[in-house]
KOLLUM-590212 format. One line per 8 residues: number of its first residue (from 1); their letters; for each residue x, y, z of C-alpha. Coordinates in steps of 0.05 Angstrom, whole numbers, padded with zeros to 5 digits, m for minus. Layout:
residues N
NUM) a) X/Y/Z; ...
END
This chain:
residues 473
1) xxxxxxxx) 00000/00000/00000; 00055/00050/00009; 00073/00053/m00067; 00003/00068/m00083; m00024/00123/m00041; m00078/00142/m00095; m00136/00103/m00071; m00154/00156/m00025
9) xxxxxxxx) m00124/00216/m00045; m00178/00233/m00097; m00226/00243/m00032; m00171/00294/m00009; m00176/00371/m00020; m00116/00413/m00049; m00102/00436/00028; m00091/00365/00056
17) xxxxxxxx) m00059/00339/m00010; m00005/00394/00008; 00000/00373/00085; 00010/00298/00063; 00076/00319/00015; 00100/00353/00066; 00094/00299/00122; 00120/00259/00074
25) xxxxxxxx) 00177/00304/00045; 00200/00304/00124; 00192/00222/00134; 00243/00218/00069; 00292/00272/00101; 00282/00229/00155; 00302/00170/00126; 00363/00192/00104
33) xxxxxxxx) 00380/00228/00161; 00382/00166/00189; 00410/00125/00142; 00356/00079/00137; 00353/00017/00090; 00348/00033/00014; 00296/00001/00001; 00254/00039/00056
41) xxxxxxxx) 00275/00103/00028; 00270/00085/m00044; 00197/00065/m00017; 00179/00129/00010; 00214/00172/m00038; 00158/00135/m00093; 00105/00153/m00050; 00133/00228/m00041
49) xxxxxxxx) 00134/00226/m00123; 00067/00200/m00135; 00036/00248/m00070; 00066/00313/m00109; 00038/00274/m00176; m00032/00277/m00142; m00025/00350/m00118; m00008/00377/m00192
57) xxxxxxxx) m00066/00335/m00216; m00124/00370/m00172; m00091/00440/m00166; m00058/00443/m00233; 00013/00468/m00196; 00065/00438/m00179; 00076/00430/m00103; 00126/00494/m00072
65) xxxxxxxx) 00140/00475/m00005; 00122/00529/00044; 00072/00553/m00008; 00001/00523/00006; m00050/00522/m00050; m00093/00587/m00050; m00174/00569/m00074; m00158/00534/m00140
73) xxxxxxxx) m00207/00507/m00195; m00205/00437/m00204; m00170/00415/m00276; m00175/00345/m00271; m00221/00342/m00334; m00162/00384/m00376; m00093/00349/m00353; m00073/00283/m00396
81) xxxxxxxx) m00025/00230/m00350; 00031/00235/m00394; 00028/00317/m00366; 00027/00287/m00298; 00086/00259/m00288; 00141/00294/m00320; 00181/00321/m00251; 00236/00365/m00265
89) xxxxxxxx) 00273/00407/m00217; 00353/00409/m00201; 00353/00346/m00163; 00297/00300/m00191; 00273/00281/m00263; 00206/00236/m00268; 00175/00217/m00336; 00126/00160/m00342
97) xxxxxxxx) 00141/00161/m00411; 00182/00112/m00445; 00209/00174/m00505; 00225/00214/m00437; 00211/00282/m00428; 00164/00320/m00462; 00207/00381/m00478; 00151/00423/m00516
105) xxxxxxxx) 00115/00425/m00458; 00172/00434/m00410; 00185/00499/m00454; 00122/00525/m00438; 00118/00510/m00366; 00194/00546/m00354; 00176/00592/m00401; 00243/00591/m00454
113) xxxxxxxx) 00235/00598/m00518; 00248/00531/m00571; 00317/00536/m00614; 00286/00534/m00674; 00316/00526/m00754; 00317/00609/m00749; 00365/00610/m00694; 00413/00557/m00719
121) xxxxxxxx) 00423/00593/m00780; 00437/00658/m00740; 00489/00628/m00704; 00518/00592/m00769; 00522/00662/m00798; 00560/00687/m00742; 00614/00635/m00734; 00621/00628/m00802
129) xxxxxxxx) 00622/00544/m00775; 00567/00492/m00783; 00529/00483/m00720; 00545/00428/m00672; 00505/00355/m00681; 00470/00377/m00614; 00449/00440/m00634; 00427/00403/m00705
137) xxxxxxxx) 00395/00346/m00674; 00360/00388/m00621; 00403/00361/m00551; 00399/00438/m00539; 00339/00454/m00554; 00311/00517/m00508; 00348/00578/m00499; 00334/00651/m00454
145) xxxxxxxx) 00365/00703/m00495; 00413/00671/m00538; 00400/00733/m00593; 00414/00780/m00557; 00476/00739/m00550; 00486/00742/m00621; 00470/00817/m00627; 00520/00834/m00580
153) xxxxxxxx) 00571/00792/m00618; 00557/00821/m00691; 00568/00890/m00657; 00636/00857/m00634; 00610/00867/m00564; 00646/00819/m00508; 00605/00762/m00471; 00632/00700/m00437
161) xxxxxxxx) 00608/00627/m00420; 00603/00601/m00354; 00580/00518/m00341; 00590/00480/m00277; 00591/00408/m00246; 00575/00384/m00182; 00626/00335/m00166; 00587/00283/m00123
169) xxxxxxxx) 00629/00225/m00145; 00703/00207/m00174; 00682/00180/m00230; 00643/00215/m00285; 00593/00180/m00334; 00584/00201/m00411; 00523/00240/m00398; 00570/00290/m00358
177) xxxxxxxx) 00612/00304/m00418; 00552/00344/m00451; 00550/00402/m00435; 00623/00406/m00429; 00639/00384/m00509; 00587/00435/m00524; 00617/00493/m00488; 00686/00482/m00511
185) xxxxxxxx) 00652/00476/m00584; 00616/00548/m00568; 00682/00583/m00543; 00721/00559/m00603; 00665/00586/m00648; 00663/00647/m00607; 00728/00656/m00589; 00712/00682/m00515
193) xxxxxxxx) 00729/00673/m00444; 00705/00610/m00401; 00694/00595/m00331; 00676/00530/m00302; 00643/00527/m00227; 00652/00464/m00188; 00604/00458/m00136; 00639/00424/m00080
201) xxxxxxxx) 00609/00465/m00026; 00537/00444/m00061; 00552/00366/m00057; 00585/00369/00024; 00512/00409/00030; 00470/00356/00003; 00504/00296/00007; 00533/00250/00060
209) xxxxxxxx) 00615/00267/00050; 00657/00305/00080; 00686/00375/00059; 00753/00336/00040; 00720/00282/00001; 00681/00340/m00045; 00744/00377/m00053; 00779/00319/m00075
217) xxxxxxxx) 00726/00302/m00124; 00729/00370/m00144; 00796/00364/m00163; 00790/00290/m00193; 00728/00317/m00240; 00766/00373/m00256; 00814/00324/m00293; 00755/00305/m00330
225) xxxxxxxx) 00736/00372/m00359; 00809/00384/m00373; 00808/00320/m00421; 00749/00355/m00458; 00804/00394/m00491; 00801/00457/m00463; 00838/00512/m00466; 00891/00542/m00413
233) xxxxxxxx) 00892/00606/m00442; 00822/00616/m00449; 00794/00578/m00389; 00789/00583/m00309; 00768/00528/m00274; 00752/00534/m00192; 00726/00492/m00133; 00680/00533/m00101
241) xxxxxxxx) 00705/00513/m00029; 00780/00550/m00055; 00752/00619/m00092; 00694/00631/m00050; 00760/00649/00008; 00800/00685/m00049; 00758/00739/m00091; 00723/00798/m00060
249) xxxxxxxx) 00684/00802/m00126; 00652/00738/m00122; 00629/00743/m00046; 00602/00813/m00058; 00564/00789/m00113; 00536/00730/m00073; 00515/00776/m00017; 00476/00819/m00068
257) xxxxxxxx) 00437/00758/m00095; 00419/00737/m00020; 00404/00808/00000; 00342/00805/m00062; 00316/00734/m00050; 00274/00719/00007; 00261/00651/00047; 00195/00647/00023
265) xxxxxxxx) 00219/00655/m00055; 00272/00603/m00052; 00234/00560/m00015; 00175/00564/m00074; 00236/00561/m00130; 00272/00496/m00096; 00223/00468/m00046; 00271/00480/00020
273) xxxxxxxx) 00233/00472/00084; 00248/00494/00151; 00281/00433/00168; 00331/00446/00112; 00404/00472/00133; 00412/00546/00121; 00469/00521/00084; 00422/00493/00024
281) xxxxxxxx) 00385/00565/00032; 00442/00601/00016; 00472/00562/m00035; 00433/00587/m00103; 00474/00651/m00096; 00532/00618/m00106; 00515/00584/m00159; 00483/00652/m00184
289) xxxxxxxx) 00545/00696/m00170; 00590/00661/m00235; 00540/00696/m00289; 00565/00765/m00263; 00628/00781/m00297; 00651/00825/m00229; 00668/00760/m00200; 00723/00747/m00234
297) xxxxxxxx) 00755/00817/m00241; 00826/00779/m00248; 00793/00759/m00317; 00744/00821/m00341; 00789/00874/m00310; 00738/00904/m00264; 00686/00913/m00313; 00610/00892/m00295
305) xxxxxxxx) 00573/00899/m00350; 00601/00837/m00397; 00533/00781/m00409; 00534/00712/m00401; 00526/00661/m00430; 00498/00595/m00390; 00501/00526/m00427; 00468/00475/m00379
313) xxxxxxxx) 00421/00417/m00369; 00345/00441/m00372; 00340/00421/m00288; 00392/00480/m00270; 00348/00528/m00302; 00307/00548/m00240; 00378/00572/m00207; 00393/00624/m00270
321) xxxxxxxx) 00322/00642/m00269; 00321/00665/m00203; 00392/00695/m00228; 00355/00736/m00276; 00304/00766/m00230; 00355/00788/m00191; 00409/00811/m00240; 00364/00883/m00257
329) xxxxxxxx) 00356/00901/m00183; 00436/00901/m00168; 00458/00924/m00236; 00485/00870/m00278; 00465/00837/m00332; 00414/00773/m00342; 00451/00719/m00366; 00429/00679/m00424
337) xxxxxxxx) 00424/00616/m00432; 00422/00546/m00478; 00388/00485/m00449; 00396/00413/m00464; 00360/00353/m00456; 00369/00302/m00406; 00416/00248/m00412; 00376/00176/m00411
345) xxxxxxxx) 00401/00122/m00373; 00417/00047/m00393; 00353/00023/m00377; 00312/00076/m00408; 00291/00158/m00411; 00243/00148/m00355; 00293/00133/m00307; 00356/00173/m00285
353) xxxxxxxx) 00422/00164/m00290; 00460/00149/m00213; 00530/00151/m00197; 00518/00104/m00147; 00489/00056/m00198; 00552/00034/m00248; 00494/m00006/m00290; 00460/00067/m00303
361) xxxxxxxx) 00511/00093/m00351; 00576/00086/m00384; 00625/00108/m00335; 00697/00151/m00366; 00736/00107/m00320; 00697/00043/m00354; 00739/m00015/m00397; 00719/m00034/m00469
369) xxxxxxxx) 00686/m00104/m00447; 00650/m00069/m00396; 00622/m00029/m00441; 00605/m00072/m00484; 00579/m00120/m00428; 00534/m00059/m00406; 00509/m00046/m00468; 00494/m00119/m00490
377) xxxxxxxx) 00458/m00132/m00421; 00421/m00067/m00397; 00414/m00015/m00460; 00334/m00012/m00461; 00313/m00037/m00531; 00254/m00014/m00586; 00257/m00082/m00617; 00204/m00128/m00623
385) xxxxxxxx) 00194/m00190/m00581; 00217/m00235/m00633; 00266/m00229/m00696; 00204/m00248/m00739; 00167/m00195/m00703; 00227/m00150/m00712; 00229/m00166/m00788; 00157/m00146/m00802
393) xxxxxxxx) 00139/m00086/m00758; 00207/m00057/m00749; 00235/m00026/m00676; 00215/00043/m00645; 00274/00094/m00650; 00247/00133/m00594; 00249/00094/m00540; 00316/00057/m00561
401) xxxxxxxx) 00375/00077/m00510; 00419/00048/m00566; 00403/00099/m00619; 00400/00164/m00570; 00455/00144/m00545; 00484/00154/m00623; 00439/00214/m00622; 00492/00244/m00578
409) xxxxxxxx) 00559/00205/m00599; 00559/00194/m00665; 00575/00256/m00707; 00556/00230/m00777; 00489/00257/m00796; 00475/00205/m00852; 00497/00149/m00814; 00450/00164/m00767
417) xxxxxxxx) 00402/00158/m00822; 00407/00095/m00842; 00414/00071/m00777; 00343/00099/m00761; 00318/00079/m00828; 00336/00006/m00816; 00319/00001/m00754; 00253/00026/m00765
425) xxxxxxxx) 00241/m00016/m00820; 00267/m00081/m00781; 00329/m00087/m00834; 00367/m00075/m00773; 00365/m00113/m00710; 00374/m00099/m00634; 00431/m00128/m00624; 00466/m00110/m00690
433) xxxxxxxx) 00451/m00032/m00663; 00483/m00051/m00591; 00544/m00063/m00642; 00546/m00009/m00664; 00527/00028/m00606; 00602/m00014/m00575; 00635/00010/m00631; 00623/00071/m00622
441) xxxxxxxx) 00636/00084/m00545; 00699/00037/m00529; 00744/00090/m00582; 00711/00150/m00556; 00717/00134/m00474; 00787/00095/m00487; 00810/00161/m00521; 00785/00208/m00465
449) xxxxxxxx) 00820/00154/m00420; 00880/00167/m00457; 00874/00241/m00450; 00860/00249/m00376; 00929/00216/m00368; 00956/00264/m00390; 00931/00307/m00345; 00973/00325/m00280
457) xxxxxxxx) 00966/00357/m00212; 01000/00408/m00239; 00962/00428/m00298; 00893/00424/m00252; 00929/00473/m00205; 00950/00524/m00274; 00870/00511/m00289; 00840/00531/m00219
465) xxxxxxxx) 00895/00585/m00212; 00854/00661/m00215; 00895/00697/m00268; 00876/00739/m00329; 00855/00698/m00392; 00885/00709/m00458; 00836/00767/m00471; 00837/00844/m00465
473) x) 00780/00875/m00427
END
């Protein structure tokens, strides 16, 4: 009965729907708190999903914490399932839906705008280069301001990048390398300045590790991004935990961001409670304070005024737009940003990717027969039942792990094609895609492998040193 709380809760009004998520929010904080059993938490953490499921079905909003429901119409006659269940906020992604995601929609309910054909030429124009397979292929697909980006760049006005991981393991999977080979793609295009946030103080905040273990996997992921191919010259890398204690600019800035948003507005943006450590409170800032060029006056020369430029997952968006409300009341700039899909995991794009699970994803520290034994055993298929099946009706593209997974990796357009084309049309078969699928992944992670070698203490240290960039400000 605990999984399936719904028998009841249709005889519930919006008012007590919200008290249950929050009784149950605190059980699951609870839980962990106390490091109960997985399985108990992974129990209660489904009910807490399928509670705040129920509230957006009779109230039509999603469940803010701290924010009751005012007198709302019922729209249970209006909302489809598929609407339902799509949760997305920085630390949780639900879909019930095998294709994942429905990004349209997701669009509308943040309120971006879609990267559409019009835009991708516009930024072919400008760089003069043919626009990355994830821009093509629509892996960034939603963007706040991105032409305003490009009008400032036609007018050869300045604007920087800025991206971020939270390190909350040593190892790094594939799906972290996205927004990274994307942002290294933009500032060669570009040809501008790039900073790289790595949350440390976040993961000690949220996780159960000590301030030495997320420094150390600061440093450790840091290798990672490196690898990417990044640029010395061009690019700053810092721990959060080390810069926070060495730039004026970068505390002032945070302190103006806290000083504009109240309790009650991050606890509606992130769902905090009052049993959350004023840590967690506090901590958007900081992840706010890296789209203001003033923190990093070793790199702009002082100047405040330079925009931004924020290629990230969709989930990080509520952080930049809080950002963005804030940026006109203390006299910066809002930064703009691009936002990609979500990475799917092994066993499908309804289900999410954890470091703590090394069956979820392909791992960069991961051999070639363990990819390949990954791949072979837990790569969710489209394919048909049988081969006869297969034959005749062909497999479903959209739901196959397999070919997203070339959707991101493999670079050829019309191999792609055909690969989707005979798939489709059962030519192809599952396990002849899982081929290709190997082939494709053991050269690519053996060569980052290769690369991150390469990389020494030392050259972390030049990375995460604050110094001016190879650009005049």
């Amino acid at each position: 009965m605990a999984d399936s709380p719904n028998c009841d809760l249709k005889f519930l009004s919006p008012l007590q729907l919200f008290e249950r998520v929050t009784e149950q929010g605190e059980k699951v904080r609870a839980l962990k708190a106390g490091k109960a059993p997985k399985d108990e938490i992974d129990a209660a953490v489904r009910m807490l999903l399928s509670l705040k499921l129920s509230y957006k079905t009779t109230t039509g909003q999603d469940y803010q914490a701290g924010l009751p429901p005012k007198d709302l119409v019922l729209i249970n006659n209006g909302t489809t399932k598929e609407e339902d269940e799509d949760l997305v906020d920085p630390w949780n992604v639900q879909t019930s839906n095998a294709k994942g995601v429905d990004y349209d929609k997701l669009i509308v309910r943040f309120g971006s705008s879609k990267i559409d054909t019009d835009l991708i030429n516009r930024i072919e124009r400008a760089t003069g280069q043919k626009p990355h397979h994830f821009l093509r292929r629509g892996i960034f697909f939603s963007h706040r301001d991105m032409d305003q980006v490009l009008d400032a760049y036609e007018n050869k006005k300045p604007f920087y990048l800025y991206t971020g991981r939270g390190p909350s393991s040593q190892a790094m999977h594939v799906g972290h390398l996205i927004p990274f080979l994307f942002t290294k793609w933009l500032q060669e295009v570009f040809d501008v300045p790039l900073v790289i946030q790595l949350t440390d103080d976040e993961k000690y905040l949220w996780k159960d590790m000590t301030i030495e273990k997320a420094y150390e996997y600061a440093r450790e992921n840091a290798k990672d991004i490196i690898a990417c191919g990044f640029d010395i010259n061009k690019t700053f890398i810092f721990s959060d935990l080390d810069y926070l204690g060495t730039s004026a600019g970068f505390y002032k800035n945070i302190v103006r961001v806290q000083k504009h948003v109240t309790f009650n507005q991050v606890k509606g943006i992130f769902g905090f409670t009052d049993s959350d450590c004023i840590g967690k409170i506090s901590f958007p800032a900081i992840q706010a304070a890296p789209s203001f060029s003033s923190s990093f006056p070793q790199i702009f020369n002082g100047k405040e005024n330079i925009q931004c430029l924020i290629p990230c997952a969709i989930d990080q968006d509520p952080y930049f737009r809080m950002t963005r409300d804030v940026a006109p009341r203390i006299g910066q700039p809002k930064p703009a940003l691009l936002h990609s899909v979500f990475f799917p995991a092994l066993q499908g794009a309804q289900t999410k990717m954890s470091a703590s699970d090394p069956n979820s994803s392909i791992f960069l520290t991961d051999t070639p027969k363990q990819i390949k034994t990954k791949i072979n055993k837990h790569a969710f298929s489209g394919g048909r039942d049988t081969i006869e099946e297969h034959r005749k009706y062909g497999g479903n593209c959209d739901v196959d792990v397999s070919f997203m997974y070339l959707t991101f990796f493999l670079e050829d357009d019309d191999r792609l094609e055909q690969l989707k084309q005979a798939y489709t049309s059962g030519e192809l078969l599952t396990g002849e895609l899982k081929k290709v699928l190997i082939e494709t992944m053991q050269p690519l992670v053996a060569a980052h492998q290769e690369r991150r070698k390469q990389v020494t203490d030392e050259i972390v240290k030049q990375f995460m040193t604050p110094r001016k960039l190879a650009f005049e400000f």
